[in-house]
C-alpha positions as CSV (number, residue, x, y, z in Angstrom):
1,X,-154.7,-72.2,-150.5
2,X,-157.8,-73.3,-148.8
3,X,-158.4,-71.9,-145.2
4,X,-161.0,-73.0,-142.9
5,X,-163.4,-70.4,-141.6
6,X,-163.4,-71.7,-138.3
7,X,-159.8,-70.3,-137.9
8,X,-160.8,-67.1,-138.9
9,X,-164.3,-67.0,-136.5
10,X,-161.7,-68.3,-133.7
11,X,-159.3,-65.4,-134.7
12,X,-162.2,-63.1,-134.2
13,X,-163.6,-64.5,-131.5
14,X,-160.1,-64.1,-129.2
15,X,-159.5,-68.3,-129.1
16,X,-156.9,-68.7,-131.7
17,X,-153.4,-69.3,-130.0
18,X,-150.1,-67.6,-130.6
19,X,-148.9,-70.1,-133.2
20,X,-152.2,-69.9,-135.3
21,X,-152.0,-66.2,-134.9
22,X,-148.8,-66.1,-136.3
23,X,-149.6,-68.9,-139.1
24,X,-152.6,-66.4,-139.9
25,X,-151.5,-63.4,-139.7
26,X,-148.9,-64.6,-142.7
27,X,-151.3,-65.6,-144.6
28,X,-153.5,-62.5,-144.4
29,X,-150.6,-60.8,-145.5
30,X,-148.9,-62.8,-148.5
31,X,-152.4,-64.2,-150.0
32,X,-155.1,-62.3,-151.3
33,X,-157.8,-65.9,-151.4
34,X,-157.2,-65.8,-147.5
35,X,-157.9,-61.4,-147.5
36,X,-160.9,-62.6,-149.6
37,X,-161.8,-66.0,-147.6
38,X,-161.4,-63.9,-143.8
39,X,-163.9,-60.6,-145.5
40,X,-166.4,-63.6,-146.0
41,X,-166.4,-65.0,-142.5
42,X,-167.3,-62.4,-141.1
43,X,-170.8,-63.0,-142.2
44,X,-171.0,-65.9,-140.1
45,X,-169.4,-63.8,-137.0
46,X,-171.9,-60.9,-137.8
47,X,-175.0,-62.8,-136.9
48,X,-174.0,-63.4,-133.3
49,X,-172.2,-60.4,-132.7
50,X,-172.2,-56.2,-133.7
51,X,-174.4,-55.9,-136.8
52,X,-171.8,-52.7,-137.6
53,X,-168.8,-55.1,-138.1
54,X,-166.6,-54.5,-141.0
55,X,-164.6,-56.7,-142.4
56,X,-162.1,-54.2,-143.9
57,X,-161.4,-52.3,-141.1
58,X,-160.9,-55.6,-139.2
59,X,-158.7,-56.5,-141.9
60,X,-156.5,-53.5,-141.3
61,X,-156.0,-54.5,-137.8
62,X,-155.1,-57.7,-138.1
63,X,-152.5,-56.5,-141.0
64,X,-151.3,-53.5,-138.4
65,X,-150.5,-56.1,-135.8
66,X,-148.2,-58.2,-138.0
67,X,-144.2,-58.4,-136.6
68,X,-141.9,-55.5,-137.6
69,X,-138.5,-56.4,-139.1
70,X,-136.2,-54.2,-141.0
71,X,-135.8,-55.4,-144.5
72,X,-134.2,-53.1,-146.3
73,X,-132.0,-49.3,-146.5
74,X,-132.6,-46.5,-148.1
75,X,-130.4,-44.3,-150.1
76,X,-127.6,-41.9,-149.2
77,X,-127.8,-38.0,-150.1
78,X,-129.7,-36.7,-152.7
79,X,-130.3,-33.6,-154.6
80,X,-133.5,-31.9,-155.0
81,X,-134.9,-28.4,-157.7
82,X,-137.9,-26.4,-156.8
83,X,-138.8,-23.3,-156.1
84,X,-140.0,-21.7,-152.7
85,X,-143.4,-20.3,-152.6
86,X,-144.4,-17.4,-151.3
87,X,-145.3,-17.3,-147.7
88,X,-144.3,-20.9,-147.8
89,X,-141.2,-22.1,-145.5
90,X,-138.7,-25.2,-147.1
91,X,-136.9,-26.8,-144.5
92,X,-134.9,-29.8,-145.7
93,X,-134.1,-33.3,-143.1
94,X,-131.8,-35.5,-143.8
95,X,-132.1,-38.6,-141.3
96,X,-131.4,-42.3,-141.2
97,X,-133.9,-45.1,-141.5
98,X,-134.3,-47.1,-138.1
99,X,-137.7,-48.2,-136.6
100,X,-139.7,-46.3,-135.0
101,X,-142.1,-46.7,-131.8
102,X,-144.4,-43.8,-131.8
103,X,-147.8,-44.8,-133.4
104,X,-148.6,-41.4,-135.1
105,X,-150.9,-43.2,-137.8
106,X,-153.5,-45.3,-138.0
107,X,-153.1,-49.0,-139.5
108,X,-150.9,-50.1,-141.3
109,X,-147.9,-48.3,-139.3
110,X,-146.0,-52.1,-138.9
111,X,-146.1,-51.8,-143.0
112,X,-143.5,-48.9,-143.6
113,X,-141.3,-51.6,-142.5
114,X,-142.1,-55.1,-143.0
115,X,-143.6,-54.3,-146.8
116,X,-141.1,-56.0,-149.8
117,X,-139.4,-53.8,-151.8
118,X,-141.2,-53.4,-155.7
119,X,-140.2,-52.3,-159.3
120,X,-143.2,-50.6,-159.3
121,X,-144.9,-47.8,-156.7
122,X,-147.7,-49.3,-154.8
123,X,-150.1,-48.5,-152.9
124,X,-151.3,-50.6,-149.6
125,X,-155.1,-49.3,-148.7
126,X,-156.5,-49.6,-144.9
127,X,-158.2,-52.9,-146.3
128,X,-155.2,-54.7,-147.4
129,X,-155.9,-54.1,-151.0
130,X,-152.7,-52.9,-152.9
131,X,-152.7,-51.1,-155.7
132,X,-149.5,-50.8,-158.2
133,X,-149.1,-47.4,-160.0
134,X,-148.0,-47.8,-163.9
135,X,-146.2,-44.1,-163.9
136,X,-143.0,-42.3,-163.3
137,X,-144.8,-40.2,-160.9
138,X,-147.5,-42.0,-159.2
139,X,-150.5,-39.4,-158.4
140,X,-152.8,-39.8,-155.1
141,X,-155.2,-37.7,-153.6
142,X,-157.0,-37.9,-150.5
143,X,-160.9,-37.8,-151.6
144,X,-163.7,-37.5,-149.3
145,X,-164.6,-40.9,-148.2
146,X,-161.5,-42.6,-149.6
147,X,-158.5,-42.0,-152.3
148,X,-157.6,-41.3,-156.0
149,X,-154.9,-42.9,-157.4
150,X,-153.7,-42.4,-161.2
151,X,-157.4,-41.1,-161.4
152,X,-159.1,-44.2,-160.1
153,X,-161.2,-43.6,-157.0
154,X,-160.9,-46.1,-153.9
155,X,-163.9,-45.7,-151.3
156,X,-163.3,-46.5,-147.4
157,X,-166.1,-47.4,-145.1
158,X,-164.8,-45.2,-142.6
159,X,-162.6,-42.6,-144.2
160,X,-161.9,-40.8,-140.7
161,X,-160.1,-44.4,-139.4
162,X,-158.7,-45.3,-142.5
163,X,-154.9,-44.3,-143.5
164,X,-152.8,-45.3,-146.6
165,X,-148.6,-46.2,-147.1
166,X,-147.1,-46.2,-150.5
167,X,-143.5,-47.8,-151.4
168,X,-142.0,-45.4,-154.1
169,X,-139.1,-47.8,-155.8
170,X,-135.9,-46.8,-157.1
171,X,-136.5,-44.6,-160.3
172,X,-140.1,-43.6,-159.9
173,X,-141.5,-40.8,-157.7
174,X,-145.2,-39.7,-156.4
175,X,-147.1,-36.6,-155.8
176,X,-149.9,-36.5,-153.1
177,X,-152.2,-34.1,-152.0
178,X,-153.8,-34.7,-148.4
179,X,-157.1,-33.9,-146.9
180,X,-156.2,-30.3,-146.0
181,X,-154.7,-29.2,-149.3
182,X,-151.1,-29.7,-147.7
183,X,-148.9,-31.6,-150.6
184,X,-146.1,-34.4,-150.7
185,X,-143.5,-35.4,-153.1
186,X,-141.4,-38.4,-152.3
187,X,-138.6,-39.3,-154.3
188,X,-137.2,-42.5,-155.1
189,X,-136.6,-45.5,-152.6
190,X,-139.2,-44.0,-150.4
191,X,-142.2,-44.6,-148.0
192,X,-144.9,-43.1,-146.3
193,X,-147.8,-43.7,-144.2
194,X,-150.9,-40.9,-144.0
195,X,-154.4,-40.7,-142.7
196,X,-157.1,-40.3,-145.5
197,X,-158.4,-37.9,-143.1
198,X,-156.4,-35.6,-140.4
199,X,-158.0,-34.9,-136.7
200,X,-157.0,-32.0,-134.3
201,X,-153.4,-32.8,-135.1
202,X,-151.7,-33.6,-139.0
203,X,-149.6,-36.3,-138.1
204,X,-147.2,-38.2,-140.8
205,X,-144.7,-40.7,-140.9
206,X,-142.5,-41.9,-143.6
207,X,-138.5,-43.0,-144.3
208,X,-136.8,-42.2,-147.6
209,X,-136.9,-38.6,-148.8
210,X,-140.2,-36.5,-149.5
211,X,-140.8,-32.5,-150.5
212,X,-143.7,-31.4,-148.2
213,X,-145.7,-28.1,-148.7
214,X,-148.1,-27.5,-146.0
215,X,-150.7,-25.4,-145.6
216,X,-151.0,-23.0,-142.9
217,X,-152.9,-23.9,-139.8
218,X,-152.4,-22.8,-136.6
219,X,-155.2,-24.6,-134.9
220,X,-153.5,-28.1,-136.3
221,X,-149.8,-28.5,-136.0
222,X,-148.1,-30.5,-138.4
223,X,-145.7,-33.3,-137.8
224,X,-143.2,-35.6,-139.8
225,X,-141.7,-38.4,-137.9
226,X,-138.9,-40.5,-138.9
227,X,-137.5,-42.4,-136.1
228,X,-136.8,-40.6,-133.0
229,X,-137.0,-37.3,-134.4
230,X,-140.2,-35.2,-134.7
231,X,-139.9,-31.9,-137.3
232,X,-143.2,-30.1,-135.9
233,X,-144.3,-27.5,-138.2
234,X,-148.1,-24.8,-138.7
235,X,-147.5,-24.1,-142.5
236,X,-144.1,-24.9,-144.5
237,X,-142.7,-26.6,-147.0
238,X,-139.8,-28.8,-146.4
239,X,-138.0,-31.9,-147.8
240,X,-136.9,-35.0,-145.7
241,X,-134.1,-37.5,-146.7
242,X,-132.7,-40.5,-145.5
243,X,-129.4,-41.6,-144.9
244,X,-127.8,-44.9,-144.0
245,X,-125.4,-43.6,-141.3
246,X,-126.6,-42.4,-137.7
247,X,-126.8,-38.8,-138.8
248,X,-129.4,-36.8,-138.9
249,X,-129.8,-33.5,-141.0
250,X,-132.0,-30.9,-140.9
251,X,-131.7,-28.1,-143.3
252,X,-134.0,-24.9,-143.2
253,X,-134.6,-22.7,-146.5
254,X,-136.5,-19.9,-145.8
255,X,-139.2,-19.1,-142.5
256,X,-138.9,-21.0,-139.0
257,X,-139.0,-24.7,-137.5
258,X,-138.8,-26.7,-134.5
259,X,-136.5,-30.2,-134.5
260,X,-136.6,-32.5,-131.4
261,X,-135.8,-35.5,-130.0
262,X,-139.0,-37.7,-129.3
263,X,-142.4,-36.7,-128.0
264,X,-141.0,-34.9,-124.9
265,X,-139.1,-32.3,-127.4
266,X,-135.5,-33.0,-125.5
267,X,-132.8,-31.1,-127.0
268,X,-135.4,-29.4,-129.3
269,X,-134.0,-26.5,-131.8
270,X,-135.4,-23.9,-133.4
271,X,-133.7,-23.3,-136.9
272,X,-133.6,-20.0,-139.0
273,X,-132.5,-19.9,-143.1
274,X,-130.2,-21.4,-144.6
275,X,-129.0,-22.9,-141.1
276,X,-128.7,-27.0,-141.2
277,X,-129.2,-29.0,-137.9
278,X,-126.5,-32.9,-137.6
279,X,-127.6,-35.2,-135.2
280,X,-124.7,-37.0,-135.3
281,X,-124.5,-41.1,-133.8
282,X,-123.1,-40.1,-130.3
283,X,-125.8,-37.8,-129.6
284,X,-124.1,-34.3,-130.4
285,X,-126.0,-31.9,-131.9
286,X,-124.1,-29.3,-133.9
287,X,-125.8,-26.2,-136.1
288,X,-124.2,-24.7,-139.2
289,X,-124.9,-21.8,-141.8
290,X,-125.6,-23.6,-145.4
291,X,-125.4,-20.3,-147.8
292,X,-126.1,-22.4,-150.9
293,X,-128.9,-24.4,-149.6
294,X,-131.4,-23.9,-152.3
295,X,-128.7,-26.4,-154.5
296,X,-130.4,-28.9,-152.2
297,X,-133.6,-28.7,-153.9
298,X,-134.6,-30.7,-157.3
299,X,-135.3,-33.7,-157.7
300,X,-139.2,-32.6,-157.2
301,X,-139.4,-31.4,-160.6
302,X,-138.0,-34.7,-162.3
303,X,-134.1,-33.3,-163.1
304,X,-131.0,-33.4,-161.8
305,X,-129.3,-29.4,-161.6
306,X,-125.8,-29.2,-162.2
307,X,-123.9,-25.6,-162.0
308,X,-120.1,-26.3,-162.9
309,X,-120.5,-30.0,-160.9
310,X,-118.1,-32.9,-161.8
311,X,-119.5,-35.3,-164.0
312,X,-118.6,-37.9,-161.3
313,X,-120.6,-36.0,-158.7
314,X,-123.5,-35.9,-161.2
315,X,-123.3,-39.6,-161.7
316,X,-122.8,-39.9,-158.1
317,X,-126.7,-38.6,-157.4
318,X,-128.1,-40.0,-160.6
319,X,-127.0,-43.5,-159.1
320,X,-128.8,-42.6,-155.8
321,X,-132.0,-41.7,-157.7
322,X,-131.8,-45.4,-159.8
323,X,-130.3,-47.4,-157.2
324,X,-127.6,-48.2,-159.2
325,X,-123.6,-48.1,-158.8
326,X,-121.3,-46.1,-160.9
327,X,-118.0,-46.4,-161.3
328,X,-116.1,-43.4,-163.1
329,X,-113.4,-43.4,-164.7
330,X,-110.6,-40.5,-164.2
331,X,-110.6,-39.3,-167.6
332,X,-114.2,-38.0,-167.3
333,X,-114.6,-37.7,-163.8
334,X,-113.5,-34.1,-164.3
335,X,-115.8,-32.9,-167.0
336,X,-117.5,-29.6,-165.7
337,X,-121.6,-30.3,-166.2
338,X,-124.2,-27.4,-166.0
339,X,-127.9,-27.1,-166.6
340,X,-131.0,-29.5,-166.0
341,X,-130.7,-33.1,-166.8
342,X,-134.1,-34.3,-167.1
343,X,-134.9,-37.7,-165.0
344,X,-135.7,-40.5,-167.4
345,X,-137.2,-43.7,-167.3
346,X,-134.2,-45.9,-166.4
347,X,-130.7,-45.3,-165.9
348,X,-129.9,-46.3,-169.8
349,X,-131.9,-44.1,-170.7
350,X,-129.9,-41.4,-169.1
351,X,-126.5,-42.2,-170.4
352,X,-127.9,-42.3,-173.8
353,X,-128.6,-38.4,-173.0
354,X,-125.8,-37.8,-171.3
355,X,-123.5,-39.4,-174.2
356,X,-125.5,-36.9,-176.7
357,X,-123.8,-34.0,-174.7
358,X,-120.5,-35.9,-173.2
359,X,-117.9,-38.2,-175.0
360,X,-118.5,-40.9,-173.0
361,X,-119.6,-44.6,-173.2
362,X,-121.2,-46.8,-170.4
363,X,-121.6,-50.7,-169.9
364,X,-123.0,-52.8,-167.0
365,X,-120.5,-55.5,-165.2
366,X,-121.3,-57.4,-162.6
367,X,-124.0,-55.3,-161.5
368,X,-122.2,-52.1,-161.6
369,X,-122.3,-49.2,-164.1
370,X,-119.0,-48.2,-165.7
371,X,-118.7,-45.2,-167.4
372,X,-115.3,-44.0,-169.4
373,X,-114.7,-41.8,-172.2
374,X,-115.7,-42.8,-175.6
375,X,-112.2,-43.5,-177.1
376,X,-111.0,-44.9,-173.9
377,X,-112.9,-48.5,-175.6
């Protein structure tokens, strides 16, 4: 599509109206010849203006000021496997996905949101460059002066302004290590957004589900934010998880946290081991002892731990993982199911594992997975 540079010069120049912002704006977004065509213009806009302009960080404005709309949900419980390290703390939220109004990141905030769903994790830069990810486990790492991902290296003019969101699909996963050394896993059907660079305050926010370990500093709090609710944190680790109902969970595994509602810290709790906050959709806040709370944990390591779990319960939080339904039937529901099941590649390939150890058969109808004992077809 050709675009005129005028359009983008008027853009820049604060004379465009509100349709042709909103014509533009689109097309920034959905169509890489206009990212390319608007980096140009700015050569033109340069000569009678700031010699420091930059086209990518303009870029990322532009994209950060694009409409939110909710698009899509993310998935009900799920289970996660990993072990607490020492002087660590694991605290585990479980929270539904609504927008949010606090801007705790830089550009492209709007994007956790608005950004299609993929097969495949991506990366959107501060530039409006994406980057799709070829692995199970997509690997980032902030850099100084920009990222790494899957070992490719992605430079930012201005690191310290720059931030990054990734869209983890169903049935992939990525592992991210931040400016500070502070690390993230987020699961499946997941998104975050994170500076390339952290100020006086580490500030995150994301929906979906995501293991964090944080390193310990007091001078710099710490804070994940998922809708109204603010988990604020010095040094911890801690997994957060979305639901598609108005609860929200907090679960705490070992050390101390803080849970509130909003930037004033209304209502705000304090949480010792093995203790889980529920938010629940009226309002009412309720805290419980959780004595088995480490069964919470693995996902992180890529398997799914079952100690003397129903088979349907197992295929209950494989499903979640893939994004798939499964139907099963009462003749195997029952079967007892103990040790790690490793995460595979796709949901066949997981009942082709599972079959080696269970008498069972599967088959796709409709859309949904249907699983039955072997001599049941």
């Amino acid at each position: 599509m050709n675009h005129e540079k005028s359009i983008f010069l008027r853009y820049l120049d604060g004379e465009a109206g509100p349709e042709e912002k909103r014509r533009l704006l689109e097309d920034l977004r959905n169509n890489e010849d206009a990212r390319r065509e608007f980096k140009d213009a700015h050569k033109s806009w340069a000569s009678e203006h700031s010699s420091s302009f930059d086209p990518y960080q303009s870029l990322g404005v532009i994209l950060e000021r694009i409409s939110r709309r909710r698009i899509f949900h993310f998935p009900v419980w799920a289970q996660v496997a990993t072990a607490v390290a020492v002087a660590a703390l694991a605290v585990i939220l479980f929270l539904p996905v609504r927008k949010g109004d606090s801007p705790v990141c830089p550009a492209p905030e709007n994007e956790l949101y608005t950004w299609p769903d993929s097969t495949v994790p991506i990366a959107l830069l501060w530039d409006g460059r994406t980057v799709n990810s070829a692995a199970t486990e997509m690997q980032v790492a902030c850099i100084p002066g920009g990222i790494r991902i899957d070992g490719r290296d992605y430079v930012a003019s201005d690191a310290s302004q720059a931030s990054c969101m990734l869209v983890i699909p169903f049935g992939h996963r990525a592992r991210i290590q931040f400016a500070d050394g502070s690390e993230v896993r987020m699961n499946s059907h997941s998104r975050i957004i994170f500076p390339l660079s952290f100020g006086r305050e580490r500030n995150i926010r994301m929906t979906g589900e995501a293991l964090f370990d944080v390193n310990r500093d007091e001078s710099r709090p710490f804070t994940v934010s998922l809708d109204d609710l603010r988990v604020r944190v010095l040094g911890t680790r801690f997994l957060v998880s979305g639901r598609e109902d108005d609860y929200h969970r907090v679960a705490l595994v070992s050390g101390s946290v803080n849970v509130s509602l909003g930037d004033t810290r209304a209502q705000s709790v304090t949480l010792v081991p093995k203790q889980m906050y529920t938010l629940d959709g009226n309002g009412k806040i309720n805290v419980e002892d959780v004595p088995d709370i480490l069964r919470l944990l693995d996902w992180a390591n890529g398997v799914c731990y079952a100690d003397g779990t129903s088979l349907q319960e197992v295929l209950a939080r494989i499903g979640q993982y893939y994004g798939e339904t499964i139907l099963c039937s009462p003749t195997v529901a029952g079967i007892s199911c103990s040790g790690n099941l490793q995460l595979k590649e796709n949901l066949s390939e997981m009942f082709s594992e599972l079959s080696r150890t269970f008498p069972i058969t599967s088959s796709k109808r409709d859309g949904v997975w249907h699983v039955s004992l072997a001599k049941d077809n």
